[in-house]
N, C-alpha and C positions, 0 to 999 in steps of 0.2 A: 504493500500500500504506500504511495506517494505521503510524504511529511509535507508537499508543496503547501496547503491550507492549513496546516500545524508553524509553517515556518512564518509565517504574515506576521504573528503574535509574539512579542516578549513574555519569555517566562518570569513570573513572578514571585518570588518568594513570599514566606508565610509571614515575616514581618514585613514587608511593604504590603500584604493585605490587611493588617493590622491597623498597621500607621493609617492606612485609609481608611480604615471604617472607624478610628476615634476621630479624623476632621472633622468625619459627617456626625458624630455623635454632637460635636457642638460644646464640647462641656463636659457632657454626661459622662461618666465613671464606664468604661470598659466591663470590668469585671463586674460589679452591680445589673446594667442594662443587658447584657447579651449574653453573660453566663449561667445557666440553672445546675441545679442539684437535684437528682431524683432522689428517689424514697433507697434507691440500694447504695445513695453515696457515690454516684457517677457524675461526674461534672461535665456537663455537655456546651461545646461551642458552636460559635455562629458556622464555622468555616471549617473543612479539613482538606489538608494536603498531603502531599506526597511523603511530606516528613512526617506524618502520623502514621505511615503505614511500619512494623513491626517486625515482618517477614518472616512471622512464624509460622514453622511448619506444621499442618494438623493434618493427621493421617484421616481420609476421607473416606467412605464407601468406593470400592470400584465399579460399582453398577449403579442404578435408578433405584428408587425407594421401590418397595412393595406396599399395594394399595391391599389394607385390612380390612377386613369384616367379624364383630365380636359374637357371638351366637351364643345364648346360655343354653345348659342341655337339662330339658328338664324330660322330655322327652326325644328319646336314641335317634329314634325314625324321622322325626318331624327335626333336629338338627340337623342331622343328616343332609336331609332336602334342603334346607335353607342354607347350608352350606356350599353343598354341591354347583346350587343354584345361583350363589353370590359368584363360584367361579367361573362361573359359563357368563355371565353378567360381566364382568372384567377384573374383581379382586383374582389377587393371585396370591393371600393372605389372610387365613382364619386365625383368629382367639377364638376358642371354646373355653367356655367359662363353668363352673362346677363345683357344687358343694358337698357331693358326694361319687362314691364311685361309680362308673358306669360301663358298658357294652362298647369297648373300644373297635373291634372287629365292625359293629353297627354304624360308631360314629365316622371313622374315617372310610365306609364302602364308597367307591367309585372315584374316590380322592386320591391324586397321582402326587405324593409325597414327593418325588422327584423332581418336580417341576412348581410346586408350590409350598410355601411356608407355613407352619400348623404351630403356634402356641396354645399352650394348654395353663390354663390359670386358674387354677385349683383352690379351695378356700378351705380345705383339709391339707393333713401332712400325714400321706400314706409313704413309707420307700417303698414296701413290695407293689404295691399298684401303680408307682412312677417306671419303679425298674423294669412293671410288666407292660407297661406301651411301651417302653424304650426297645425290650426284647421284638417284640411287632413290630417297628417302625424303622429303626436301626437307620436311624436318618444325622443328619449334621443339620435337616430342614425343621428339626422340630426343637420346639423351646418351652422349657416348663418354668412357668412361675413360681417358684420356691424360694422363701424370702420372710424367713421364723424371726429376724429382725423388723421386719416390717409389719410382721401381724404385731409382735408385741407394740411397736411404735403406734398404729392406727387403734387395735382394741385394748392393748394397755395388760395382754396378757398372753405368755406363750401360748403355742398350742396343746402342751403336754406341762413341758416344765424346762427351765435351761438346759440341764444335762442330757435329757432325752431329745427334745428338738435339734439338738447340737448333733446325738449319735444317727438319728433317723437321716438325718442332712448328710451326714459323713458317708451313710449308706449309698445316699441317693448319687450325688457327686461323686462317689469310687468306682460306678460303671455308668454314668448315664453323663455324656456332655451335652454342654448347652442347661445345665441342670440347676443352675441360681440365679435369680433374677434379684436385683436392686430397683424397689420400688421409688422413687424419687417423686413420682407423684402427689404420694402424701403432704410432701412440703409445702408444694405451689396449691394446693386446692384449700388447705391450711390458712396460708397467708402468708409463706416466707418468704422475704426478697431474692432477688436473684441470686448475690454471691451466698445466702444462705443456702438456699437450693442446693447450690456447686458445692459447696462447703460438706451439708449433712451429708449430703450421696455419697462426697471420698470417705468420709468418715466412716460411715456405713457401710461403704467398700471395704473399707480397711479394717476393721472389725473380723469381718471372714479372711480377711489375708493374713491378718496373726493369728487368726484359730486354725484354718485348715493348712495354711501355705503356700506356696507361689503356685502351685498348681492348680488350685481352686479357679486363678485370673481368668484363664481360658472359658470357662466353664462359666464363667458371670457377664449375663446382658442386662442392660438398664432401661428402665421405663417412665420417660418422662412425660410431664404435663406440660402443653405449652399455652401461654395467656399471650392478649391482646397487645402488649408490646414489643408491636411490629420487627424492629433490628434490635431492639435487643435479647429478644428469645431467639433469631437467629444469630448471636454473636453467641446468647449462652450455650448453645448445645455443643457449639464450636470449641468455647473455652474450654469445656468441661473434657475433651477428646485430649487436648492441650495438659488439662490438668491431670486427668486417668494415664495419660502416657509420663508426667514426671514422676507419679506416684508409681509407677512401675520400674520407673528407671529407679528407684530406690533400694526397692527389693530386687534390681540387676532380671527383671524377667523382657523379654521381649520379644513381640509375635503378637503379641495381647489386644487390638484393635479392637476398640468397644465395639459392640453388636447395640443399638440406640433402637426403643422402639415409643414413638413419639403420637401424644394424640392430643387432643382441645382441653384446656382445662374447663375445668366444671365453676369455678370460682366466680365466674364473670356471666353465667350463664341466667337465663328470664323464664319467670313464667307469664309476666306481659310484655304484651306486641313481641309472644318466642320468636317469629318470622328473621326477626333481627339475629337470631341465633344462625343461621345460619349465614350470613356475612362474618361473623366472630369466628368460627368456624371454617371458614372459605383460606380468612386471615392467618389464623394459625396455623392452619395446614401450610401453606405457605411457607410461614415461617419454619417449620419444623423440616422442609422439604429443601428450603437453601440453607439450614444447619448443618444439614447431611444428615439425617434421620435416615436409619437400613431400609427401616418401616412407619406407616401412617398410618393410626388407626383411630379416620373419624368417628365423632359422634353424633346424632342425629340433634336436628333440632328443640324434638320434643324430649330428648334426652330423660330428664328429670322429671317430667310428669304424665308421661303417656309409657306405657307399658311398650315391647319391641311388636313395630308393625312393618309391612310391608313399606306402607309409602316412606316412612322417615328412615330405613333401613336403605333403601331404594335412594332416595335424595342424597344421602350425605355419601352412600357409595359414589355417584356419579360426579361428587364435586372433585374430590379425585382425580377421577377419568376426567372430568373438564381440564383441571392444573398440569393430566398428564400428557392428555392428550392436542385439546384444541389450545391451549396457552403454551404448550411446547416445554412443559419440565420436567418431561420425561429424563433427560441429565443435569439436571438443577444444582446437581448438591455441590459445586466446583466452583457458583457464578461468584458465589461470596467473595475468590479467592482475589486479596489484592484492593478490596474495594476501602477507602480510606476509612470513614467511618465503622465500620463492621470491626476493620483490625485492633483497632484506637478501645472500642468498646471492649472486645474479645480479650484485650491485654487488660485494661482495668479491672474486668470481672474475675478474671483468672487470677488478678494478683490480689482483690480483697476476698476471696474466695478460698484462696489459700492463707491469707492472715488468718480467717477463721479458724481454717483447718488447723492451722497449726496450735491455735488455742485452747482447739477441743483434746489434740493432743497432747498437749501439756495437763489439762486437765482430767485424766485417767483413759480416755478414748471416750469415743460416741456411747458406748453402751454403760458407760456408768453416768455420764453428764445426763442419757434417758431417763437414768433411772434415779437421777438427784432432783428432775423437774427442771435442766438448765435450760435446753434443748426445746421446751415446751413454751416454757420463758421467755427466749429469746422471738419466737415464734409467734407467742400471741402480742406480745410487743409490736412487732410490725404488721401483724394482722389488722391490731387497734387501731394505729398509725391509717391504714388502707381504709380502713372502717367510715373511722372517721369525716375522711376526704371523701367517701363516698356519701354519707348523711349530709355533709356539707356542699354538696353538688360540684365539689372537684375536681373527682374524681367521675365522670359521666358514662352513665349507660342508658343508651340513646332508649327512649320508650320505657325508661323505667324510673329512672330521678331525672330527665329530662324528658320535654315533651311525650308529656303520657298522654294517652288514649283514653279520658275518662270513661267512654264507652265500653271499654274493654274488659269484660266480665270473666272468671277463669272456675271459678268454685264448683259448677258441675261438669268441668273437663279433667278434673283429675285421677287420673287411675293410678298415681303413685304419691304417695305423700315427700313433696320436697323439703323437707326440712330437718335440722337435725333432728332424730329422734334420741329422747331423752332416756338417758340408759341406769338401770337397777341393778348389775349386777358387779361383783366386788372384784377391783382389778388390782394386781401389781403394782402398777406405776399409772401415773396419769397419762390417758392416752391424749394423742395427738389429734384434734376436733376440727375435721374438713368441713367447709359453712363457705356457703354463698354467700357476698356481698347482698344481694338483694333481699335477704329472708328476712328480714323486719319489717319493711316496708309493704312487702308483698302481704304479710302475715295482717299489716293495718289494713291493707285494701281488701283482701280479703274477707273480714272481717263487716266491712261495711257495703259488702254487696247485696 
């Protein structure tokens, strides 16, 4: 390509765009006028250049995302079908979700493991019932959600008890790869800021890297949430490849390329004017799709208050297929690379991310800071923080504390109750309380329908 129309132009440095933009200011203070601070401690400028970019290397997927489809099995046959049926439709990626055991021969008939991706997200801790799809499937395509850290962090209690959870895990991981997952979700549906997110997850990680050992690494994919903060949820999935590769170079392992399996957070999500849910959604995906996410697994619009139907199964599949196909990002996950802004962000999230981390580590590791209440702390602290700016309309979500729809009635569309529900029974540690921004508000309207 000719530089001929690149050569017209004097290149400009970052302080002579500087110097320019305080003449225009007139007076006003630089720093004051044109610099903000978010909620994670990122100080964000008017301009960025060349000199912002960092040139860090972040090992990326070598292929396109896999477009996912979640399926719960409560019925063998009728998954089945709506599975088989999502793959002929265009996913080339199921979650089967389950909270007990079931007819694995039933669930996966006429599904070509070889050609498409199968997580299994279990809300029990069986080993012989994992090692026995593992025995059937004998794939490197399939991924089990097992993650005794995580149940304790969301319900505030193991499955069995530390030492047992710990041996069933040992079980599962000594013949089944792909066999831990790090739920990271928990934190962002929660209310944690960004570098906390990055923060909990290595922690988290690192937790089963001193219990089980370098060998474990291979064997652990993560599962993120992503919110409406367009580049910076793709600079964090970024940082976080950045930060999982130093934390490996630590313990000298390497090969270890996170496996990311990436979907909408639930935090931002409506049950007035939902319709809007799916732009939120359209967004994240996105984002999670130039982070370099392996996998994408939307959520529907009705998500939270309508039980799994065709049509909301159906839409949020094809939003996908639209990003993959007619918007062209089908190889997206690469475009990030080099882009000033994204870099600039990527380095600062990584680097308070890791102050964290290394706090928690001084402080006994993640799983004693869980279980002292710090972890919780920290977390509802910037929940509040979010809370707040959202009460206070600063935080906006359009059709819900901004321009509502007084007409907008919801009280006999609900087939699932969205809110937290209030729990009786006696935990461990105080669990970690995933809550929508809008459930107050909704709860007043609600109320006065």
């Amino acid at each position: 390509m000719s530089n001929y129309l690149f050569d017209e132009f004097e290149k400009i440095s970052a302080k002579q765009w500087k110097q320019k933009i305080q003449v225009d200011l007139k007076g006003a203070d630089y720093n004051e006028t044109l610099l903000s601070t978010t909620n994670d401690g990122i100080t964000i400028k008017p301009f960025y250049t060349k000199e912002d970019r960092t040139n860090t290397t972040i090992k990326l997927p070598n292929k396109s995302y896999a477009t996912c489809e979640s399926i719960f099995i409560d019925d063998e046959i009728v998954a089945n079908k709506l599975a088989v049926d999502a793959l002929q439709r265009g996913a080339n990626a199921i979650e089967f979700k389950a909270e007990s055991s079931f007819n694995i021969e039933i669930i996966l008939a006429n599904i070509d493991i070889s050609k498409n991706t199968i997580y299994f997200k279990l809300s029990f801790l069986d080993d012989s019932f994992i090692n026995q799809i593992h025995k059937l499937c004998n794939s490197e395509n399939v991924f089990y959600n097992v993650d005794i850290i995580g149940n304790l962090a969301s319900t505030g209690n193991w499955f069995y008890n530390l030492n047992k959870d710990h041996d069933l895990l040992k079980n599962i991981a000594k013949t089944t790869p792909n066999s831990l997952s790090i739920n990271a979700n928990i934190y962002q549906n929660a209310g944690a800021n960004i570098p906390q997110q990055l923060a909990y997850t290595l922690a988290h990680a690192n937790e089963y890297l001193n219990y089980f050992g370098e060998d474990i690494a291979s064997k652990i994919h993560f599962n993120f949430a992503v919110g409406s903060n367009y580049f910076f949820e793709i600079a964090k999935l970024r940082a976080f490849r950045v930060l999982w590769q130093a934390l490996l170079n630590e313990y000298k392992i390497s090969n270890a390329t996170p496996h990311i399996v990436a979907q909408p957070s639930l935090r931002n999500k409506t049950l007035y004017d939902y319709n809007v849910n799916m732009l939120r959604t359209t967004s994240e995906c996105m984002s999670a799709i130039l982070g370099g996410a392996n996998t994408v697994l939307n959520i529907s619009y009705d998500e939270i208050f309508h039980k799994s139907n065709e049509f909301g199964e159906r839409i949020s599949r094809n939003q996908l297929l639209i990003l993959q196909e007619e918007s062209e990002m089908v190889n997206a996950h690469t475009i990030a690379n080099g882009t000033y802004y994204i870099e600039a962000l990527t380095d600062q999230l990584s680097e308070k991310a890791l102050e964290i981390f290394k706090l928690i580590e001084q402080g006994g590791g993640f799983l004693k800071q869980l279980k002292e209440g710090i972890i919780q702390r920290k977390i509802s602290e910037s929940a509040t923080k979010e809370q707040e700016q959202f009460d206070a309309s600063e935080l906006v979500l359009l059709g819900t504390n901004k321009i509502q729809n007084q007409n907008d009635t919801m009280k006999n569309d609900l087939e699932l109750f969205p809110f937290v529900k209030p729990r009786a029974e006696k935990t461990l540690i105080q669990p970690i309380i995933q809550k929508r921004l809008a459930e107050k508000l909704e709860q007043q309207r609600l109320g006065h329908e």
